[in-house]
N, C-alpha and C positions, 0 to 999 in steps of 0.2 A: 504494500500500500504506500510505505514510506520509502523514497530515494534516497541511499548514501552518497554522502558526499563523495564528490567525484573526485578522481585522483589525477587527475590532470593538473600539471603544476601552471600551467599557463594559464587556467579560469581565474577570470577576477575573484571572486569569490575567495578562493586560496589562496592567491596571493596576499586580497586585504586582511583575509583570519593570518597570514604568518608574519604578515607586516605588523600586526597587533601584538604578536608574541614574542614576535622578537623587540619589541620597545615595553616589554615586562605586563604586557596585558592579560589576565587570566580571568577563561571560559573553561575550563579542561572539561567540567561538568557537562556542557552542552554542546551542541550540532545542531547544524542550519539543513533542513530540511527545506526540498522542494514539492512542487505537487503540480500539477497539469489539470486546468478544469475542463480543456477539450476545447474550449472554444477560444481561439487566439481573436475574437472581435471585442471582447469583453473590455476595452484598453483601460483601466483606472491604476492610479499610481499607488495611493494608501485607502482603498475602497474597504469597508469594513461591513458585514451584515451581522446582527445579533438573532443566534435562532436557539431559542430556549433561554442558555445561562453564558453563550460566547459570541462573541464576535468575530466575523472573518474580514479576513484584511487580504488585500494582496497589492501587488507595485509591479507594472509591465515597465512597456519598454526597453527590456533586458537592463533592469534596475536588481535593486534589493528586496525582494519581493518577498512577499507571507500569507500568510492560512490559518486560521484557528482551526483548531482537530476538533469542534463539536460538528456532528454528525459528517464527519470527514469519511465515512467508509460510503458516501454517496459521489466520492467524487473516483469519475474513472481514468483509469490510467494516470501513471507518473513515470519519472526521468530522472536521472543523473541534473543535477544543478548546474545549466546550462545556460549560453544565451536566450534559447528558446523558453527556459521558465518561467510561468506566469505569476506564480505564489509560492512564499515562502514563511518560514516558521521556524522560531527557536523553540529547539526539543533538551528535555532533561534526558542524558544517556544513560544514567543511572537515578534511584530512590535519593533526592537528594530533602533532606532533615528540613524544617522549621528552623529559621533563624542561623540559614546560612547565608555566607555572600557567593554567589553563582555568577556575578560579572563585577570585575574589576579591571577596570580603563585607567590608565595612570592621566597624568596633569599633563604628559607631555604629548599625548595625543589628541589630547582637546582642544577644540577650537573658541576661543574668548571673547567676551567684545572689547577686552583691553587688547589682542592682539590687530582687533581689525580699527580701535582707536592710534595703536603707535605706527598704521600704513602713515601714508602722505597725505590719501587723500582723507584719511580720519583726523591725523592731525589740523588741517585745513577745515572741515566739520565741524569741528570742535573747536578755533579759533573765530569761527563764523558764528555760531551761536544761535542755527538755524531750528526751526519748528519743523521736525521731521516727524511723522504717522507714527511712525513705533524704531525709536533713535538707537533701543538696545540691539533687535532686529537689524537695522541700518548696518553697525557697524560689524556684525557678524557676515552678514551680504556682503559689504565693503572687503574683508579679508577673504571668503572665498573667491570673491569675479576677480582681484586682483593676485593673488597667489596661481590659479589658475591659469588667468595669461600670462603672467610675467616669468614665474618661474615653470612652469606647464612640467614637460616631464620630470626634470629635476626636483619639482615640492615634494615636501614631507609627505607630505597626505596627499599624492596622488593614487592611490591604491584606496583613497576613502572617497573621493573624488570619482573613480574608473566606476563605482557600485550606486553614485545617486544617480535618481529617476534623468533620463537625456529630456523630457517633455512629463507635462502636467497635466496630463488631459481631460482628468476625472476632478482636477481641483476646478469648482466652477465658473472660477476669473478667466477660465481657458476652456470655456463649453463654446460650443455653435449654438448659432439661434433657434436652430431645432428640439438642442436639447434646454435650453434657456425657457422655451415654450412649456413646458413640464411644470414648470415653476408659475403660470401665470396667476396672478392671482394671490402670490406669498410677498410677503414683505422682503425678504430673500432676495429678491430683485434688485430692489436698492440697494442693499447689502452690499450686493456683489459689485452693482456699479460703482459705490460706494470707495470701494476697496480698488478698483482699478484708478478711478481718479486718484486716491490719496496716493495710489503707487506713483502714476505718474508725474505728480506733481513733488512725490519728493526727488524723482528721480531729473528733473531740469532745473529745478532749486538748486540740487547737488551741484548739477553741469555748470551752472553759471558761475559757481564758486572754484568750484575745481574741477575745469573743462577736462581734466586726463578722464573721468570718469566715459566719458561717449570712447574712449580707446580701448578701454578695457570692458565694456560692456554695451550691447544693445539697449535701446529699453524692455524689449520682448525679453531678453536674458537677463535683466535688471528682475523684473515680475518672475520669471524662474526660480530668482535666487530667493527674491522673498518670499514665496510661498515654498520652496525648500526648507530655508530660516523657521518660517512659520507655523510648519508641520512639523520639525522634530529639533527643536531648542531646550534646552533644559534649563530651568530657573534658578541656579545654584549659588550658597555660601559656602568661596573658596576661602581660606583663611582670614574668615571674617569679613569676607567682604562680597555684598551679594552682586551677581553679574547672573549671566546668561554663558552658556555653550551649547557648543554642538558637539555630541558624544556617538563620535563612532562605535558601532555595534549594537549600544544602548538603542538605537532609533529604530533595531531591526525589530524590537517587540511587536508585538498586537495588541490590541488593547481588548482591556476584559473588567467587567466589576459583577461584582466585587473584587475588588486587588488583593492579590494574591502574592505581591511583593513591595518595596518601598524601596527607593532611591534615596543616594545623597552624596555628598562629596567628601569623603575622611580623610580630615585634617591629619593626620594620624599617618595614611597610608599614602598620604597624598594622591587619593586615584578617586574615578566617581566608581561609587560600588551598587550594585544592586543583592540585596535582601530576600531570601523569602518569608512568609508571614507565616506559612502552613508546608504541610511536607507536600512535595511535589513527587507524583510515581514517575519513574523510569518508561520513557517517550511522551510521554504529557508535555503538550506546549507550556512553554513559560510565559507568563503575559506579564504585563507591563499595565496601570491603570491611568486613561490618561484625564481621569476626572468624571465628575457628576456633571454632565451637560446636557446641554438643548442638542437636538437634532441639527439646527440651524449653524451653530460654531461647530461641531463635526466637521457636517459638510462643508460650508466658510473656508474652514483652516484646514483641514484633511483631506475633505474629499470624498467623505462615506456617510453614510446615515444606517443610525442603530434601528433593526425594525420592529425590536422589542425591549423599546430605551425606559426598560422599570428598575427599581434598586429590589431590593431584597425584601424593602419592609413594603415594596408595591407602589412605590412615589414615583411617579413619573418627572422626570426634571424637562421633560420639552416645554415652549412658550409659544406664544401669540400674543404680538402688539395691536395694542389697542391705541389708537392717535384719538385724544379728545382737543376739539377747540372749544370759541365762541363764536358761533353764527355772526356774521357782518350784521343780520336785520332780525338780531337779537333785541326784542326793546328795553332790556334790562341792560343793553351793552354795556355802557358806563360804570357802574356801578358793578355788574357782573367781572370784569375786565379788570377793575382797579385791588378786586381782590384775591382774583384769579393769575396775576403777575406777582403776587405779596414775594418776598423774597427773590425775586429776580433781578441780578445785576445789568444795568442799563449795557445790553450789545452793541451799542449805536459808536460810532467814534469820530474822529475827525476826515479820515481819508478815506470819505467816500462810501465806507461800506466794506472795503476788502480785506477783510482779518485782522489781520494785524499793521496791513501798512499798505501802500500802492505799492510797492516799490520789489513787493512780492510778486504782485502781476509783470511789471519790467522785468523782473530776474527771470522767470521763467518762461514767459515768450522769447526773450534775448538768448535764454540756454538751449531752448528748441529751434530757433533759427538756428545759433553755433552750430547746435548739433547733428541739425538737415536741412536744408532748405526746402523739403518741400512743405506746400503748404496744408497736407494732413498735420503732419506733425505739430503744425505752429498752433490749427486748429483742436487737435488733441492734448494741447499743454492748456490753452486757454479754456475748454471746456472743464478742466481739470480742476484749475484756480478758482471760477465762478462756483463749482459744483460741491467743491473742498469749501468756501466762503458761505454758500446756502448753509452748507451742516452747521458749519460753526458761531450760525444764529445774525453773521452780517447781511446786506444786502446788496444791489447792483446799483444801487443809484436813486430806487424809483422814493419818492420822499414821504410816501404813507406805507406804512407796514403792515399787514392782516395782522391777525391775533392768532397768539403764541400758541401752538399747535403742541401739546403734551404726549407723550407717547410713555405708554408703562407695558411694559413685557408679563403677562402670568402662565400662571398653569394652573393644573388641576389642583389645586390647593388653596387653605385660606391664610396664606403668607404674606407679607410686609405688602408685595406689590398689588395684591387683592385686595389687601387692604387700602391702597393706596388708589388704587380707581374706585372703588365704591364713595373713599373719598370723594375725588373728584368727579364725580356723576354727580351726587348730592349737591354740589355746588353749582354744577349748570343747571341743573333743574329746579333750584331753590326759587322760592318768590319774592319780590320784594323785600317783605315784612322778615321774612327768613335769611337773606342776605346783607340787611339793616342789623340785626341780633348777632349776626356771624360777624359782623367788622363790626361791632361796638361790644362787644363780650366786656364782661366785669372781670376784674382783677384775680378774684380770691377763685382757687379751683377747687370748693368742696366739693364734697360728695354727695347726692339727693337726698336733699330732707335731713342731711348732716350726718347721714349711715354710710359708714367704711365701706359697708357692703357692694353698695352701687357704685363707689367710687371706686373698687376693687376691679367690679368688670367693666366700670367705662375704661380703666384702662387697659383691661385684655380687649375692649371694641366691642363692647354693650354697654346700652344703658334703659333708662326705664322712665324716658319721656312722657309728656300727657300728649296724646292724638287728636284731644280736642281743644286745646289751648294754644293761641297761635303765638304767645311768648313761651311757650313750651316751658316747664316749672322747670330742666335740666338746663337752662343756659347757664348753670354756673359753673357747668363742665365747658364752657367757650372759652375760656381760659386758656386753655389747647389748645384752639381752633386759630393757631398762626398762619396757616397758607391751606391755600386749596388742598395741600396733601393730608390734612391733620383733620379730617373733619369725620373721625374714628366711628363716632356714634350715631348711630338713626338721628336724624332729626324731631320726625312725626312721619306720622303712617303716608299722608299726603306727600311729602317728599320721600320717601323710600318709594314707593309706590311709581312716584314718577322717575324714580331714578333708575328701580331695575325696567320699568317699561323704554328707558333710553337704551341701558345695555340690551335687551333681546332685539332693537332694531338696528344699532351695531354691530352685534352678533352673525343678525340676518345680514345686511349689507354688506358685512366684507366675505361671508360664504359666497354670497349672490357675483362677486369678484371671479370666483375660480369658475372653468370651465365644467369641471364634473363633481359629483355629487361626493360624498362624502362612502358611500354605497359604493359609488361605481370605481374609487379607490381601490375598496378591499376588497371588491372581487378580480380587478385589474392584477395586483399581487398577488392574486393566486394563479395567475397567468406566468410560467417563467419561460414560455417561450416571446411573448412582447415584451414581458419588463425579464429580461433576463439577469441572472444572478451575477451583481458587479456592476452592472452597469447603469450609467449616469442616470437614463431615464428611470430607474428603480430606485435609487435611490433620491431621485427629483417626487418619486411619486409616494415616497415613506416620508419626505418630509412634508410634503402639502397634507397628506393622513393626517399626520400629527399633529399641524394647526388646524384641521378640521375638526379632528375631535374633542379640541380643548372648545371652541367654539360655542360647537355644542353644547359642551356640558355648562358654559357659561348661559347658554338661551334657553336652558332647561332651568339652569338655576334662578332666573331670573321670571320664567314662567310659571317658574313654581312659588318663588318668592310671591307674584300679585294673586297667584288663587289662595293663597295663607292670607296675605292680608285682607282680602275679600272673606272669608271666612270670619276673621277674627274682627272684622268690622262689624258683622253680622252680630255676636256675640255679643258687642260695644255696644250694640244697638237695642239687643234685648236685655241686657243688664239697667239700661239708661231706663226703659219703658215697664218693664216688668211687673213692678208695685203700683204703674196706672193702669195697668193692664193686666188682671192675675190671669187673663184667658189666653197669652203668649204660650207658645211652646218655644224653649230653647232652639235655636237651629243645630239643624242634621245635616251633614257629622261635623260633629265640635270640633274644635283646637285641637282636646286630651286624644280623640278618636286618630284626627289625622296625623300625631305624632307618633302615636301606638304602631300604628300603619306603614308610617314611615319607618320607623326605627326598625321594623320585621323585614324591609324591604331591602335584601344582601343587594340586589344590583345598585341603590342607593346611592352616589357619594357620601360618604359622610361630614363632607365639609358642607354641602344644602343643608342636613341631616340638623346641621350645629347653631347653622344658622338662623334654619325656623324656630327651631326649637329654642334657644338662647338667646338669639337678637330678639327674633320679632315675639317671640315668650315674654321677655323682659316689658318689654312696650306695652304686650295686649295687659300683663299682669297691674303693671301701672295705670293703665288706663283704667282699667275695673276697679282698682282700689281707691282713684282719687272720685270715681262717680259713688261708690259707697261713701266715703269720707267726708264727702260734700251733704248727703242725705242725712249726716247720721247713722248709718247703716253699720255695724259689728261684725258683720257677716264676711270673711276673708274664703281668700282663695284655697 
C-alpha cells in the first residue's frame, strides 16, 4: 500500500533528507512516504480533506507532497517517491513513546526573518520604514527570491529549495475564473482579491525603494514566495527573541486535530524540535496541528478546506461575515450614526484620502513603471493602492463618505462575536426613544432593583427588562452600553423582536447571493466524480457549505427567536387581563411547554436552546412580575 523510499541517490527527496543529516538534523524515527491517487488532474499544492478524524493533504507539481493515512487503503496504487508523486506523508517507522522528540532541525538550517532583514534589500526595508501587509512574511520572501538567484546552485539550502511547490495552483490567489466561480456568493472573494492587491502593492513599494528587487524577482514569483512564506512559517522564540522561520522538513506534516504533537524551538538544543503528545504506532502518519480555524484561512493561506472542520467537543470553528450599516434614508440617521461611530478614530487625513500619505501612490506607480513599462502593470499597481486605501477605511477623493459599514465574522456559537452582532442589530433597529436612553445612560451600573443576581447575568448577556415600559426599568445597566458593540442585553421585547427579524432577512439575503442551494451543496459532494477528491472546485464547494450552514442556523435562530417572543407576549397579555377577565384561558402551549420541547429536541443547537430559555426567560419572567407588582399581586412565578 505504502512506497519505500526510493534508493536512488539522485531524487530530490534524498538528497534534501541527507543534506539535513548531514548538518546534525534528526528524523531517524520517521520516513516520507509516497502515494498515487490515480489521477494526475487533481493539481493542488497543500490541499487537505478531513474524512472522519484526519485530514489529507497533498503538494503536486513534483513538490513535497502528502497524505493523511485515514481511510488510505481506498487509494489505488503507489510508487517509489518520485517526480511523478502526487502525495506524501511522514510515517512513524517504529512505536514511537509519548513525549518524544521525532524531529529535530538544528538553527542552522532555518530560515529567519533576521537572515532575510541583514540581505541589502532588507536592510534598505528596514531603513525605509515602509507599511508592508505582513513585514515578518516580507523579509523571509526577501531571503528566499534573493538566495535563490544570487547564489542559485551554490546556496545552502538549495536541496530545500529543489523540494518546494514550482506553482500554486490550489492556493486560490492563483485559481482561474472558472474555478473563482465556485466561490460566488462567499465573502472569500474579496479575500482573495484582497490578498492579491496587498501582494502587489507591497511588492512596487519595495521596487521603488530598492529597485534590485524587479532582478531578483517577478511579481508573479514575488506572490509564489509569499504564499510559500504563508503556508509553512513557523512562529518561533529563538533565544528569547520571537521571529518567524521557515523549517525544512517540519513543513512536510499534514495537519490533523486534535494534535497529536507540539513544536518549539530548544534553546537548549539549539534546533526546532517536534514533540509527540501520545504514542504514535509504527507507520501511522505523524501530523502536525496547524490550528482551530475557519474553513476560509485554510483555504486563504493553504489551499484546502477541512470537510468535517469539528473539534472533539463538536465546535465547529468555520464563520460567516455579516457587514451591518446604516441605510442612507434611514430617518433616525443622525442620531442612529452619531452612536453607531462611538469609538471610532477619525480615518479622514490630510492627503486626500490615500492611507497614509500621497506619496505612496507616487512610489508605487513610479516602481511599476521602473519595473515594466507596460501599461497593465502601471494599471495593476494603481488598482492595488486605491483597493489597499478602501480597506484601510480612506477614500478617493469623493468629499461625503457612506456610513461605516461593520463587519463581524460568527459561527455556530454564542461567543464574543455573537454577541457582538446581536449587539449591533439592536442598535439599528432601536427607536428613537430607545436610542435617546442608549446615548444618555446614567452613571452608576447597578444591578435591577439592586439584586446581584440580574447584575450577575447582565453580564454573562441577560437581563430582565420590562416589555412594556418604554424607559425600560434596566437602563441602569447602560452604563455599559459604550458603543454599538456593548449593547449585551435585550432591550425590550419590541426591539429584540425587531432585531432578530433584521438578522433572518440578512441571513436570507446573503444565501439568496450564492448560486445553489445549501441542499444542492451536499449532494454535489457526494459526487466525487464532478467535485473530485483534491480538487479546487471541492474544496470551493466545502467552503460555500460551511457558510451556508452557519447561515442557516442563524435564520432558524432568529425565526425561532420571534415565535418565542410571540408566545411569550401572548402570556404578557393574559397575565395583564386575567383578574378582569376570570373567563381567559392561558395560551396553548406556554413558555414552560415550549422549552420542555425544546430542551428534548437533540437536533437542537443549544446555543437557540440558551437563549430562549435564558435571555428571552429573563425578560418574559420580568415582565410578569413587575405586572403583579404593580396590582399588588403575591403571586410569583
Amino acid at each position: 500500500m505504502f512506497a519505500s523510499p526510493t534508493s536512488k541517490k539522485t531524487d530530490k527527496y534524498e538528497i534534501f533528507e541527507d543534506w539535513l543529516r548531514r548538518n546534525g538534523a534528526e528524523f531517524s524515527e520517521l520516513e516520507l512516504r509516497s502515494y498515487d491517487d490515480g489521477d494526475s488532474k487533481l493539481g493542488n499544492d497543500r490541499s487537505f480533506e478531513r474524512r472522519h478524524s484526519a485530514e489529507e493533504k497533498k503538494e503536486t507539481n513534483y513538490t513535497c507532497d502528502s497524505f493523511c493515512s485515514n481511510n488510505i487503503e481506498e487509494v489505488q496504487g503507489t510508487k517509489d517517491i518520485s517526480e511523478d508523486s502526487e502525495m506524501r506523508g511522514i510515517h512513524a517507522k517504529r512505536n514511537i513513546p509519548s513525549n518524544t522528540i521525532c524531529v529535530a532541525i538544528p538553527k542552522k538550517c532555518l530560515i529567519t526573518v533576521e537572515m532575510g532583514q541583514a540581505t541589502e534589500i532588507g536592510q534598505i526595508i528596514l531603513r525605509s520604514d515602509l507599511d508592508l501587509d505582513a513585514p515578518k512574511h516580507i523579509f523571509l520572501m526577501i531571503f528566499l527570491l534573493w538566495d535563490r538567484k544570487v547564489n542559485g546552485d551554490n546556496s545552502f539550502f538549495k536541496p530545500y529549495y529543489d523540494i518546494l511547490p514550482k506553482t500554486l495552483s490550489n492556493i486560490p490567489i492563483f485559481w482561474n475564473d472558472e474555478e473563482l466561480q465556485y466561490l460566488k456568493g462567499s465573502y472569500l472573494l474579496t479575500q482573495i482579491k484582497d490578498r492579491v492587491d496587498a501582494i502587489t502593492e507591497d511588492y512596487y513599494t519595495i521596487c521603488q525603494v530598492a529597485p534590485q528587487l524587479k532582478d531578483i524577482a517577478t511579481l508573479e514569483e514575488f506572490q509564489w514566495a509569499r504564499m510559500c512564506v504563508c503556508s509553512r512559517n513557523f512562529g518561533l522564540q529563538i533565544d528569547g527573541h520571537r521571529t518567524s522561520a521557515l523549517v525544512p522538513h517540519a513543513d512536510m506534516l499534514n495537519h490533523h486535530r486534535p494534535r497529536e504533537t507540539k513544536w518549539s524551538f530548544d534553546d537548549e538544543l539549539q534546533a526546532f524540535t517536534i514533540t509527540t503528545l501520545q504514542p504514535i504506532a509504527a507507520g501511522a502518519q505523524v501530523y502536525d496541528s496547524y490550528g482551530q480555524k475557519c474553513n476560509h484561512r485554510f483555504l486563504l493561506n493553504y489551499g484546502f478546506a477541512v470537510e468535517d472542520n469539528h473539534e472533539v467537543d463538536g465546535f465547529c470553528p468555520n464563520e460567516v461575515p455579516f457587514e451591518l450599516f446604516i441605510p442612507d434614508n434611514d430617518p433616525l440617521y443622525d442620531i442612529r450614526n452619531e452612536f453607531w461611530m462611538r469609538g471610532e478614530n477619525d480615518m479622514n487625513n490630510s492627503n486626500g484620502g490615500f492611507g497614509h500619505s500621497t506619496h505612496a501612490l507616487t512610489a508605487v506607480l513610479a516602481a511599476a513603471a521602473a519595473t515594466s513599462g507596460h501599461p497593465s502593470h502601471v494599471a495593476r499597481a494603481l488598482e492595488a493602492v486605491v483597493d489597499a486605501n478602501a480597506r484601510s477605511g480612506g477614500s478617493t477623493g469623493s468629499e461625503e463618505s457612506g456610513p461605516l459599514a461593520r463587519r463581524v465574522r460568527v459561527c455556530v456559537s454564542n461567543n464574543e462575536n455573537t454577541r457582538i452582532l446581536f449587539s449591533m442589530l439592536r442598535v439599528l433597529v432601536a427607536n428613537e426613544e430607545e436610542l435617546h436612553m442608549l446615548a444618555t445612560a446614567p452613571t452608576l451600573p447597578f444591578g435591577d432593583s439592586g439584586c446581584s443576581m440580574y447584575l450577575s447575568r447582565a453580564l454573562r448577556g441577560y437581563t430582565a427588562s420590562n416589555p412594556d415600559n418604554s424607559n425600560f426599568l434596566t437602563m441602569q445597566h447602560a452604563a455599559f452600553f459604550r458603543t454599538c458593540r456593548d449593547i449585551r442585553n435585550p432591550i425590550n421585547f419590541r426591539n429584540e423582536r425587531a432585531a432578530m427579524q433584521r438578522l433572518l432577512e440578512l441571513a436570507g439575503e446573503m444565501l439568496n447571493e450564492y448560486p445553489t442551494s445549501l441542499d444542492k451543496d451536499i449532494a454535489d459532494l457526494r459526487d466525487e466524480q464532478e467535485y473530485p477528491k483534491f480538487s479546487n472546485r471541492r474544496h470551493a464547494k466545502i467552503q460555500v457549505r460551511g457558510e451556508k450552514e452557519i447561515l442557516h442556523h442563524f435564520a432558524f435562530w432568529a425565526q425561532t427567536a420571534c415565535e418565542v417572543i410571540n408566545i411569550i407576549e401572548a402570556e404578557i397579555e393574559y397575565e395583564r387581563n386575567r383578574l378582569m377577565d376570570p373567563s381567559l384561558e392561558p395560551p396553548q402551549p406556554g413558555f414552560d411547554y415550549i422549552m420542555n420541547a425544546m430542551d428534548d429536541d437533540d437536533a437542537l443547537h443549544f446555543t437557540i436552546l440558551r437563549y430562549c430559555c435564558d435571555v428571552l426567560g429573563a425578560l418574559r419572567k420580568h415582565a410578569i412580575q413587575r405586572i403583579r407588582q404593580e396590582r399588588g399581586d403575591g403571586f410569583s412565578l
